[in-house]
C-alpha positions in Angstrom: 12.4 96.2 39.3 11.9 92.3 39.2 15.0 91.7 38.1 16.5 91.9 41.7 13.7 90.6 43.7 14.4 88.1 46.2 10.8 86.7 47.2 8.1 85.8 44.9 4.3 85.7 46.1 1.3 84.5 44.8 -2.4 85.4 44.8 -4.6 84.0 43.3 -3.7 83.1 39.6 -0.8 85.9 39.9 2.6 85.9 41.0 4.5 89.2 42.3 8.1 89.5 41.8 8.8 91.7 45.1 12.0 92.6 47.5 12.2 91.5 51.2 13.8 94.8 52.0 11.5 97.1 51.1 8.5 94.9 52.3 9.9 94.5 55.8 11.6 98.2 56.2 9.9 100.6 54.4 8.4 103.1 57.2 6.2 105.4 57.7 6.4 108.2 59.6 4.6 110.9 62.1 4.7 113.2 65.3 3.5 112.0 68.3 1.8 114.2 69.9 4.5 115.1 72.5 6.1 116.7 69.1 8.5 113.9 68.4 9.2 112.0 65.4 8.2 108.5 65.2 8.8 105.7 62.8 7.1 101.8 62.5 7.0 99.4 59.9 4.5 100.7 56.5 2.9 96.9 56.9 3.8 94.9 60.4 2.8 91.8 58.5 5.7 91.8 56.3 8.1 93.3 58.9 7.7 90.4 61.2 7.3 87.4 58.3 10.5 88.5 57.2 12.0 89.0 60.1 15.3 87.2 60.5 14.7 85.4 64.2 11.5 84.9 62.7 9.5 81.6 63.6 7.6 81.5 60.7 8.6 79.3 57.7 7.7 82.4 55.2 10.8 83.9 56.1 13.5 82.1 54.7 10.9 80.5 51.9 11.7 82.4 48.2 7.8 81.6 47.3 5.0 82.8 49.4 1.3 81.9 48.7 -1.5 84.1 49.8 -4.7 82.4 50.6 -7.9 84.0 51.1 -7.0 87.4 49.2 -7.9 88.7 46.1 -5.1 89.7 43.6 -6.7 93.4 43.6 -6.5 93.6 46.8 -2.9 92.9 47.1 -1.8 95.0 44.5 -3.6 98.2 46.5 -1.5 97.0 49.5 1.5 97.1 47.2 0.7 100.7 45.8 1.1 101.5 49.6 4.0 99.8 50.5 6.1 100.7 47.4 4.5 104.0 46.2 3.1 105.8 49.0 -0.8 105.7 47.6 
């Protein structure tokens, strides 16, 4: 839903209307192998850009450009973060 994103990135030619929440929060889970059931961040990139003690200038910025990526790329990152595939 772009209408309530809150961060904007670009790649390449492309820009991605995206939500902070979900990029830094969205988890993943799994049993350890003591049988307990763990959680971390789905992409610790994104977790600690947007973190809110964060040092880097990304986190408080409302446009973020990617360098060095192909849009294609991105968006299979982005199938995983938002859509589990």
């Amino acid at each position: 839903m772009p209408e309530f994103s809150d961060i904007e990135v670009k790649v390449q030619q492309k820009t991605y209307k995206l939500h902070k929440f979900i990029l830094r929060y969205r988890l993943r889970y799994f049993i350890s192998s003591e049988g307990w059931l763990c959680f971390s961040a789905r992409c610790p990139y994104f977790h600690k850009m947007f973190d809110h003690n964060s040092s880097w200038q990304e986190s408080k910025a409302k446009l973020i450009e990617l360098h060095d990526m192909e849009s294609a790329t991105f968006e299979q990152i982005l199938s995983y973060i938002y859509n589990d595939k």
